[in-house]
C-alpha positions in Angstrom: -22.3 -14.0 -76.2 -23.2 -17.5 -76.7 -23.2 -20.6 -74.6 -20.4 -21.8 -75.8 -17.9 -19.1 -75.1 -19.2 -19.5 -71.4 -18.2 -22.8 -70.9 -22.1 -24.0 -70.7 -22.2 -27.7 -70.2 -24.9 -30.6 -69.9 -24.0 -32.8 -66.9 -26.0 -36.1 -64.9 -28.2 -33.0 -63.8 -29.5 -32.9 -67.1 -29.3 -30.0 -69.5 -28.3 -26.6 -68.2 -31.0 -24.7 -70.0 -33.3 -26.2 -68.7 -32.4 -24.8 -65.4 -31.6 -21.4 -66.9 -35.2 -20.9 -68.0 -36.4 -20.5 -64.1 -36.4 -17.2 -63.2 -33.0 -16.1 -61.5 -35.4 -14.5 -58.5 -37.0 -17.5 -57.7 -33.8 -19.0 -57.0 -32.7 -16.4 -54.3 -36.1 -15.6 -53.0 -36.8 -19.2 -51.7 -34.3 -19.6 -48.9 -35.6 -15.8 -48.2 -39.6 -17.3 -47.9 -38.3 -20.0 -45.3 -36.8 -17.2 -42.7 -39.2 -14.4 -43.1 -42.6 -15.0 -42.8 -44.0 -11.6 -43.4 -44.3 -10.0 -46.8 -43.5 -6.0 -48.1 -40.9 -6.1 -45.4 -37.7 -4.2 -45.5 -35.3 -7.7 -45.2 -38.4 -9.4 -47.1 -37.4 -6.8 -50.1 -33.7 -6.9 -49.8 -33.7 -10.7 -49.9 -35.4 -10.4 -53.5 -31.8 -9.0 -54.2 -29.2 -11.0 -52.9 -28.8 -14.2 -51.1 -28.6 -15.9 -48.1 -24.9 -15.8 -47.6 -24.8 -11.9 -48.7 -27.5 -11.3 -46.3 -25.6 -12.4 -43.4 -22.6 -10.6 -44.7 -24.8 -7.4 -44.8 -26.5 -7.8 -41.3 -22.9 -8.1 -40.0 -21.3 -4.9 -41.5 -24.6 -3.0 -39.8 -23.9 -4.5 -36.3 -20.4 -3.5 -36.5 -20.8 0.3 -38.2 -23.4 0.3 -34.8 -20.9 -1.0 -32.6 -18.3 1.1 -33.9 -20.4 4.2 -33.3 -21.5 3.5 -30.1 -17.7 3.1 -29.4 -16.9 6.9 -30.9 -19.6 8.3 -29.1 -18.5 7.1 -25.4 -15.1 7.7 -26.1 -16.2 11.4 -26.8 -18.4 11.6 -24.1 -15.4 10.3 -21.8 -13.0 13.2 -23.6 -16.0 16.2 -23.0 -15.9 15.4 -19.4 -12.5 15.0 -18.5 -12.1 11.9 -16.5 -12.5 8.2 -16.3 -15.5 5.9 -16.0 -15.1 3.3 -13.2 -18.2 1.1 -11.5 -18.4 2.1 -7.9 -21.4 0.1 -5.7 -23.2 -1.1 -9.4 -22.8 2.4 -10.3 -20.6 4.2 -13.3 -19.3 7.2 -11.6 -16.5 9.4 -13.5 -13.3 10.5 -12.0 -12.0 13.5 -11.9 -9.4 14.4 -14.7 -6.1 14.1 -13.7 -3.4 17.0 -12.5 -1.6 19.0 -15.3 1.9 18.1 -16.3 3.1 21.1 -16.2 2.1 24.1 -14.2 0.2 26.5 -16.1 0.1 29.8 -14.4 -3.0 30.9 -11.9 -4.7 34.2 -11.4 -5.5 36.1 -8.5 -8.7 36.4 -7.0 -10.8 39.2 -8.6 -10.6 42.6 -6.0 -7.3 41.2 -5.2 -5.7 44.4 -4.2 -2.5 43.5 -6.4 -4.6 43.3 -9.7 -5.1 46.8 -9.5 -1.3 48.2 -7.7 0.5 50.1 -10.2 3.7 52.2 -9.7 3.7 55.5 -8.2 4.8 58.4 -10.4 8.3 59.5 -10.0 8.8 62.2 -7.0 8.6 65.4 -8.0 12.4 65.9 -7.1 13.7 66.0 -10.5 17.3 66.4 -8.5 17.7 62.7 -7.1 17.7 61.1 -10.5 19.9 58.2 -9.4 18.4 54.7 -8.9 16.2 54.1 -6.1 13.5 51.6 -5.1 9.8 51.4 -6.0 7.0 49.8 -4.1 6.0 46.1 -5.1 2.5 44.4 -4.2 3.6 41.5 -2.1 1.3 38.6 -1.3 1.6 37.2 2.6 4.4 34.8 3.2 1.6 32.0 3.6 -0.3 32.6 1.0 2.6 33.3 -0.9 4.1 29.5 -0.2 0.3 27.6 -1.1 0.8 29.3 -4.3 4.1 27.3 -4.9 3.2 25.4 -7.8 3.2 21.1 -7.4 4.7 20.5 -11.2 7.4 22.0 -13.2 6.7 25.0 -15.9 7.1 23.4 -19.9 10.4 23.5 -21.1 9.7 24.0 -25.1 11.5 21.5 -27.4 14.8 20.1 -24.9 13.3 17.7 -22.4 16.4 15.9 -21.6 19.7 18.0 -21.0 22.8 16.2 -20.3 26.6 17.9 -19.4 29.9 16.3 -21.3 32.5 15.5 -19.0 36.4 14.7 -20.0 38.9 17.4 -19.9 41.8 19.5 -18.5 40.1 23.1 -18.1 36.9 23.9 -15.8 34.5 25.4 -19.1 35.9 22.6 -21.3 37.0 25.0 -24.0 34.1 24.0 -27.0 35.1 24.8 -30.3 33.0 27.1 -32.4 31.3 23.9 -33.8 30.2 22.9 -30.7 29.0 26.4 -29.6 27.1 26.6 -33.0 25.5 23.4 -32.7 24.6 24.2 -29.0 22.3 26.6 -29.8 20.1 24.2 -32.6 17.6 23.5 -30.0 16.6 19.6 -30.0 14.9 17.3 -27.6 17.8 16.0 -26.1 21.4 17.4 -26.1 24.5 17.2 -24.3 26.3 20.5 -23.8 29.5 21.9 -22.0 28.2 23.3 -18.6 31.6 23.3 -16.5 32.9 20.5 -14.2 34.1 19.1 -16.8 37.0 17.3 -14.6 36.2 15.1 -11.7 32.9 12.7 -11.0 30.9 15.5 -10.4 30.6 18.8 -9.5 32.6 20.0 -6.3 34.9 16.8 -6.2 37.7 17.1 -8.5 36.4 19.7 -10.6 38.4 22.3 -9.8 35.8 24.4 -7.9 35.9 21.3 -5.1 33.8 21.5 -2.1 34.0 18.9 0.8 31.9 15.8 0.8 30.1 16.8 3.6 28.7 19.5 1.9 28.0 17.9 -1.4 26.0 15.7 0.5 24.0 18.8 2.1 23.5 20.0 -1.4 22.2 17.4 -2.6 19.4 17.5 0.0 18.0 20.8 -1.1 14.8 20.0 -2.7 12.7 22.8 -3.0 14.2 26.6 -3.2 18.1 27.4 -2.7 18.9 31.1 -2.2 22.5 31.0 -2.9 25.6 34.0 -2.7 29.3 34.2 -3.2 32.2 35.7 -2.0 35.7 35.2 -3.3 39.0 37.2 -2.5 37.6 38.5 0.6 35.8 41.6 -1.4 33.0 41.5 0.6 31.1 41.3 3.8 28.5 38.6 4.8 25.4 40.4 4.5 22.9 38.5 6.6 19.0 38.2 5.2 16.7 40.3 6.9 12.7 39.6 7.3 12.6 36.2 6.7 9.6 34.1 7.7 10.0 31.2 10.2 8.7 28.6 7.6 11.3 30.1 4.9 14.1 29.3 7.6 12.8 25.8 7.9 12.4 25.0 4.3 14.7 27.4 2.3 18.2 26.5 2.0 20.6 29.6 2.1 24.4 29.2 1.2 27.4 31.3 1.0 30.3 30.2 -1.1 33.6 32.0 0.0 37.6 30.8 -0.3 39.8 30.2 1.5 40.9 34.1 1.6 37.5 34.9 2.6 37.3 32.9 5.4 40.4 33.5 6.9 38.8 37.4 6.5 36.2 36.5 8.9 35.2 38.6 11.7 32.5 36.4 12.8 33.7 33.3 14.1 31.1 30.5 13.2 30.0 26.8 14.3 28.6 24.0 12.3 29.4 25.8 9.4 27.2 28.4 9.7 26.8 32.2 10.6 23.6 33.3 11.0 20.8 31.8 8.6 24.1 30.8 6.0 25.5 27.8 5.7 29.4 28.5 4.8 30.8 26.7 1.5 34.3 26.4 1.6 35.4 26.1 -2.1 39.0 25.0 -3.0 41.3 24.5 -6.2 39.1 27.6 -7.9 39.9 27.3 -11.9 40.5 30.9 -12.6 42.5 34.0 -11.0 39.7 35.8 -11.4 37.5 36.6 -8.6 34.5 37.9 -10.8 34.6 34.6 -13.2 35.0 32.0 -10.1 31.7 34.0 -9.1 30.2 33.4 -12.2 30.8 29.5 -11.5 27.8 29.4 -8.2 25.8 32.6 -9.8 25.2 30.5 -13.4 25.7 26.9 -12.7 23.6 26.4 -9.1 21.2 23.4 -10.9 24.7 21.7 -11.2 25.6 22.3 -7.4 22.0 22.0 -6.1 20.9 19.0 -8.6 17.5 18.5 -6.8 16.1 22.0 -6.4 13.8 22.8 -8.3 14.2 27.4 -7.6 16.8 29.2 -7.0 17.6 33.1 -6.2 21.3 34.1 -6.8 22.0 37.7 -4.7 25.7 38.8 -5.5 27.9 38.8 -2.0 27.3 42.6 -2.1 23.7 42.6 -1.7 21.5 42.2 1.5 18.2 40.2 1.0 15.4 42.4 3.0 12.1 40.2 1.5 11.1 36.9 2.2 12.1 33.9 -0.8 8.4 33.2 -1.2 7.2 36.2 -1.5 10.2 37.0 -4.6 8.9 33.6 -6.2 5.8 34.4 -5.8 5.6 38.3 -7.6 8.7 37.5 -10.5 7.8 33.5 -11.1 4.8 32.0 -10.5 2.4 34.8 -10.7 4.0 36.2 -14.1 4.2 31.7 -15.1 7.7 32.7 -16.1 10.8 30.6 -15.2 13.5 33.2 -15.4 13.4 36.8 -14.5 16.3 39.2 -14.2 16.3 42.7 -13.9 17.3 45.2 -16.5 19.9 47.6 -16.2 18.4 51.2 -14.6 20.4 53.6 -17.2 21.5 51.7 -20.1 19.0 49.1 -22.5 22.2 48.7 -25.2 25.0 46.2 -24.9 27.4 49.0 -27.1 26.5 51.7 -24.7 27.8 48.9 -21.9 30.3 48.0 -23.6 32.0 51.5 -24.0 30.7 51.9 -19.9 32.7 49.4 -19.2 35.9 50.6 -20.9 35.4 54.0 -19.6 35.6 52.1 -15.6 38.2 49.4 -16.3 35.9 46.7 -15.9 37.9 44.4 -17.9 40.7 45.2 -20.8 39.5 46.9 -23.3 41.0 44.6 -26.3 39.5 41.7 -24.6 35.7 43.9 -24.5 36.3 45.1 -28.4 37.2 41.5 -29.2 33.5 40.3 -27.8 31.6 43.0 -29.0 32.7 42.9 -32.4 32.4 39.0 -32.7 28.4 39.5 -31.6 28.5 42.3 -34.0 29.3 39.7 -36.7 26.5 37.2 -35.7 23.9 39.4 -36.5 24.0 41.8 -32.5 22.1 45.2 -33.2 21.7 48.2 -31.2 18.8 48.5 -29.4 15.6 49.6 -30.7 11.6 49.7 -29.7 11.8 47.1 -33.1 13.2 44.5 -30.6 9.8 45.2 -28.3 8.5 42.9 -26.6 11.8 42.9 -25.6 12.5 45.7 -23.4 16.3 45.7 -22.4 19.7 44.0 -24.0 21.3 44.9 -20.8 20.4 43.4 -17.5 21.2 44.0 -13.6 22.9 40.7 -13.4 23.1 41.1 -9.4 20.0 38.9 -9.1 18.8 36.1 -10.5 15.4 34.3 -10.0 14.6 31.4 -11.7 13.0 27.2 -11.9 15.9 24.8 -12.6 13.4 23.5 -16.1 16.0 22.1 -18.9 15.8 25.1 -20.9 17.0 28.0 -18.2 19.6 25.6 -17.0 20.2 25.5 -20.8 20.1 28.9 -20.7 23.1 29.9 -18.3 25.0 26.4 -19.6 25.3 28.4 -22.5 25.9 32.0 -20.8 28.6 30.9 -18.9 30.0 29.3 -21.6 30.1 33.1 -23.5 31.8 34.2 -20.5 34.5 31.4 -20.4 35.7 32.1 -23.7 35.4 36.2 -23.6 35.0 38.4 -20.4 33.6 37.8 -17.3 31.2 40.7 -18.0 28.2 38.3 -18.1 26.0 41.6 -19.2 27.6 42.0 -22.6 26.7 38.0 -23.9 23.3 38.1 -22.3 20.9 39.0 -24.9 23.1 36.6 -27.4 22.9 33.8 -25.6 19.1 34.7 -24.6 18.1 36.0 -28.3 19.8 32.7 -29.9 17.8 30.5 -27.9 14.1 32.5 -28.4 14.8 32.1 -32.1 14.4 28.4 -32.0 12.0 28.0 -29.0 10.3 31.3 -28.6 11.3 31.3 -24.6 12.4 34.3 -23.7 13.7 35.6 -19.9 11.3 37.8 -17.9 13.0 41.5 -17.2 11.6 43.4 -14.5 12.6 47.2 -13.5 15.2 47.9 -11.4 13.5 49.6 -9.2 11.6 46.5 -8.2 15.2 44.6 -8.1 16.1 47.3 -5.1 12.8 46.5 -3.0 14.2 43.8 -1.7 17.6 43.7 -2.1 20.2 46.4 -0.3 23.1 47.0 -2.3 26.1 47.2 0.3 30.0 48.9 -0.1 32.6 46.4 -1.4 35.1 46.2 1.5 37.9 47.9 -0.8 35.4 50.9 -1.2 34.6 51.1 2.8 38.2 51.2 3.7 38.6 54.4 1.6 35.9 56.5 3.1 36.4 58.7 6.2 35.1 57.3 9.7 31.9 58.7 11.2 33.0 61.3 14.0 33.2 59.8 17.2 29.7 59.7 19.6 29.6 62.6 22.0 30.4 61.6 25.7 27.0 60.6 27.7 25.7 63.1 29.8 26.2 62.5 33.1 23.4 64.0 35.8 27.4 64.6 38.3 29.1 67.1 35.8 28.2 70.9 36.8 26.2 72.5 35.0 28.4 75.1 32.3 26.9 78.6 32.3 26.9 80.9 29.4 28.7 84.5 30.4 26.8 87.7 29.0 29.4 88.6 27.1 29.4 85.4 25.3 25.5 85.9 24.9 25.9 89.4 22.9 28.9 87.6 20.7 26.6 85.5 19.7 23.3 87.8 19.2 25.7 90.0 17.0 27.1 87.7 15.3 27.6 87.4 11.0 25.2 87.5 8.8 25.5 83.9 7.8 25.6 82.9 11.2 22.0 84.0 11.4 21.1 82.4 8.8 22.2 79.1 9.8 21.0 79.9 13.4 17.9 80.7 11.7 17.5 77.6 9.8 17.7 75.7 12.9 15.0 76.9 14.9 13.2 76.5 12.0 13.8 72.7 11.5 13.3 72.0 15.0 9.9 73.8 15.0 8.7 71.6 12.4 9.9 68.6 14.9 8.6 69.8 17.3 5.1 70.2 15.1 5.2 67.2 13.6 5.7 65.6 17.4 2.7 67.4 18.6 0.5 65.7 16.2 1.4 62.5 17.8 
């Protein structure tokens, strides 16, 4: 190009060629030759390329790429080691990392006997095949209780659960909308969970308790054990081997109506009888007894808002191990936050439906209705496919669980199955439970029944004990007074030639009472 199409023009500084015929390096190495001194150097050589002012832009972007790698590289050093750098006496010293959110399971102690406990095999009397109880490996009570973990298991995807309230019924009736849209699993969501009615639950719900013992609910902070009896169909089984720090720090309550208490044998003071604090509930929404139990057996987060576990026996039951201990084995050491035990004879909910039929658990229209409604939604007979699930059926008797926002989730939802169809929780279990696993992958812990009957004791309804026969009165005490009765010969040779199966019975008796009598001397 020439000089003209660059503009080039002569000024007072005389003509611009003239100053375009110095070399262009002379120009930008002279400030360099005023700052550095020495010749061949590496600036010296990078200054015979640009100029002063792109120099200084240069030295700039290398103290800050420094700077910004000496950041990166604490910062990782901080991360690697876990904690925080604080000056203590001139001196940086790093902190140690802070707790876990949530609890994360533990491990026992290698050679812990319990690593290695497995089940017995069955007894070799293939007779009793009825349900019976199997040893479990129990930790102590106190060891059991420092193993109660200081932060709450993770509740996947819902962190916030919330309850609607407004309405005329107990459940709330939801529409199939709302049950549909119940089970899309999202951070935060506001379901039906009962107690719809009233300010909250117990006072004008329609399961109403007395303010008194709201109050005393609402003071439960750690673990609940919690039973129910309603139309006086049981006896008050009271819990047996139970340590003195579980009867300081475990709250136990019985829920019972008003036909239940005026059933009472046992007169009681301060509310209580034995280690159970007595519940008086009023106004109960349904005439059903087995769906108002359903109410304390599903909902106890809403009644106990503060604790944090909870283990639900059925008012027929008689708890025989210590709460810890329970936790302890089906919780914490398993990191699970609901367990349940699965049924000891039947794994399919259309086998349990059809059981159910057969004993007149509930109408059978009602029990075809719910059945065939699952069967729509995709409910399958079960199949090892299913594995690791190992059971559609549970032993609803007992419940152990953390009160997390996806189990109380969990039996919102359940109960709401057994609002709208029967009260036979174990036919909507594993919908409600399968449902919920597709969008989170939880999932409820099931444990044998065998294990469910180590430490509970399952008891006669009081219908069912009025219909057997009474145990033969005691024989009278002996008393050292009363003359001795003698035997007459001729009753001695009736009975040496006596019948055949008289002998034989005879017979079998000394026999049994030599082996006594052996087994004593051993002692």
């Amino acid at each position: 190009m020439s000089g003209g199409s660059l503009g080039i023009r002569s000024g007072s500084y005389g003509p611009l060629d003239k100053h375009l015929q110095k070399p262009a390096s002379a120009a930008r190495t002279k400030p360099c030759s005023k700052i550095f001194k020495e010749n061949e150097t590496l600036i010296h050589w990078i200054c015979k390329f640009t100029g002063r002012k792109k120099v200084g832009m240069l030295l700039l972007c290398v103290i800050s790429a420094a700077v910004f790698a000496l950041v990166l590289y604490v910062g990782k050093g901080e991360e690697d080691r876990g904690g925080d750098y604080v000056l203590i006496d001139n001196r940086i010293r790093t902190m140690p990392p802070p707790p876990p959110s949530y609890f994360l399971g533990y491990a026992l102690p290698p050679g812990h006997p319990c690593n290695t406990f497995s089940l017995p095999p069955p007894p070799a009397d293939k007779k009793r095949t009825g349900p019976r109880p199997c040893p479990i490996c129990y930790l102590p009570v106190e060891e059991a209780a420092a193993l109660m973990p200081k932060v709450p298991s993770f509740s996947p995807v819902i962190k916030n659960l919330s309850y609607i309230s407004g309405g005329s019924e107990f459940g709330g009736h939801p529409t199939l909308k709302q049950r549909d849209d119940s089970y899309h699993i999202r951070d935060s969501m506001n379901v039906h969970c009962g107690f719809v009615k009233g300010t909250k639950p117990g006072r004008g719900t329609g399961f109403d308790l007395d303010d008194d013992d709201v109050r005393e609910m609402e003071q439960c902070h750690g673990i609940v054990v919690a039973s129910a009896i309603f139309g006086d169909f049981d006896i008050i089984q009271q819990p047996k081997n139970i340590s003195e720090y579980s009867k300081k720090t475990v709250c136990f309550y019985m829920f019972v109506d008003e036909e239940t208490q005026g059933g009472l044998k046992t007169k009681y003071e301060n509310k209580k009888i034995g280690l159970w604090r007595i519940i008086l509930v009023r106004n109960l929404p349904y005439t059903d007894s087995r769906r108002n139990g359903k109410i304390p057996k599903l909902l106890l987060h809403r009644l106990f808002p503060n604790a944090r576990f909870s283990i639900w026996v059925d008012g027929k039951l008689e708890l025989v191990t210590d709460p810890y201990q329970i936790l302890e084995r089906f919780l914490w050491r398993r990191n699970a936050s609901f367990a349940i035990s699965r049924h000891y004879k039947r794994f399919d909910v259309f086998d349990e439906a059809e059981a159910n039929k057969v004993a007149g658990k509930y109408d059978n229209a009602s029990i075809d209705l719910q059945v065939e409604f699952y069967k729509k939604e995709g409910l399958t007979p079960y199949s090892e496919a299913k594995l690791p699930i190992t059971s559609d059926v549970p032993e609803g008797c007992v419940i152990i669980r953390e009160h997390i926002p996806i189990s109380n989730l969990f039996t919102c939802l359940w109960f709401n199955e057994v609002d709208r169809f029967t009260s036979r929780d174990q036919l909507s279990f594993s919908t409600v439970r399968d449902k919920i696993r597709a969008s989170t992958n939880w999932t409820v812990s099931m444990f044998l029944d065998c294990e469910r009957r180590n430490f509970v004791v399952q008891k006669y309804h009081k219908e069912v004990l009025a219909h057997l026969a009474p145990p033969p009165p005691p024989p009278p005490p002996y008393s050292a007074s009363d003359p001795l009765r003698k035997v007459s010969p001729r009753r001695r040779r009736d009975r040496k030639s006596g019948s055949r199966h008289h002998r034989k019975v005879s017979r079998g008796m000394v026999v049994s009472q030599v082996k006594v009598g052996h087994s004593s001397s051993l002692h």
